[in-house]
C-alpha positions in Angstrom: -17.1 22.9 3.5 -14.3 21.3 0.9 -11.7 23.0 -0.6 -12.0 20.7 -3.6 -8.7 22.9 -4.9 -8.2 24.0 -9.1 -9.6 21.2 -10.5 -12.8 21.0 -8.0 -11.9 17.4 -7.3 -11.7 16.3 -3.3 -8.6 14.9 -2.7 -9.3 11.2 -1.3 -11.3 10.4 -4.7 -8.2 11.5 -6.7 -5.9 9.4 -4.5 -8.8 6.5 -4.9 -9.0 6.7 -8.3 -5.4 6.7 -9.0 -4.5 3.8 -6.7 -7.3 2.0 -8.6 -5.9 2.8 -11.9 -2.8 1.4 -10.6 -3.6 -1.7 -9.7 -5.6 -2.7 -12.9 -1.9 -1.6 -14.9 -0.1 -4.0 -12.3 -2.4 -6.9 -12.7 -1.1 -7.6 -15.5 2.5 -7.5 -14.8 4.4 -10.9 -13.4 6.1 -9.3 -11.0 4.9 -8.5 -7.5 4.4 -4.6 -6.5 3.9 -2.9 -3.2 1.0 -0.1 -3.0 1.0 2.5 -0.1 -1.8 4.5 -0.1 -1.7 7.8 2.3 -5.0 9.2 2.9 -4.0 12.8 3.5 -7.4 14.5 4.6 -6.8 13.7 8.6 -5.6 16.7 9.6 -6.7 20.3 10.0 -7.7 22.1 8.3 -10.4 19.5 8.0 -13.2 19.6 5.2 -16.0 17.2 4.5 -18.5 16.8 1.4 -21.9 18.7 2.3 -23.8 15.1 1.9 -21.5 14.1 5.1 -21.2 17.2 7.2 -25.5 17.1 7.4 -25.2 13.5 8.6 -24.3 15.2 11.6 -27.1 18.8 11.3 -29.2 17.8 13.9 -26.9 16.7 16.7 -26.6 20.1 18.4 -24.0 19.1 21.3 -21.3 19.4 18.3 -20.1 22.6 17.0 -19.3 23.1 13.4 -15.5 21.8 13.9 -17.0 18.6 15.2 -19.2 18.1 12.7 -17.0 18.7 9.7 -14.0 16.3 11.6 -16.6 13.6 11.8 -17.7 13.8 8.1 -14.3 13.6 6.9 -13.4 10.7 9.1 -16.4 9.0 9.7 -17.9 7.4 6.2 -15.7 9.3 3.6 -12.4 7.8 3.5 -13.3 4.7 5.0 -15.8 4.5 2.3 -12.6 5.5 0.0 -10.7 3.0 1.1 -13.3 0.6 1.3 -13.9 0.9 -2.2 -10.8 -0.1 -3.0 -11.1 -4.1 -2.3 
């Protein structure tokens, strides 16, 4: 399950949230700006919020792995990044 770290905060909504912040500072600035936003959580070892993981309970061809790999990829940070437009 997530390692949501010291501050029990999962990493994509912190990096969300601050890219977010960002952009409301620079919208008020004249001068154009250049965001990257890196999405760190694809790679091992993976973790995935419980609500996401059970998306994927009842398919029993995937083993634990599988299923916590899709509920990190598959609606989490695309819903992350999604939210930020």
């Amino acid at each position: 399950m997530p390692d949501f770290g010291a501050n029990e905060t999962n990493s994509a909504h912190l990096i969300r949230q601050t890219a977010v912040d960002f952009l409301h500072r620079m919208a008020a600035q004249p001068d154009p700006f250049f965001l990257y936003l890196p999405f760190q959580n694809i790679h091992s070892p993976y973790t995935c919020d419980p609500e996401y993981y059970h998306m994927y309970a009842n398919m029993s061809h995937l083993n634990t792995d599988m299923k916590t790999l899709f509920g990190c990829v598959h609606p989490r940070l695309v819903r992350e990044a999604v939210r930020l437009w």
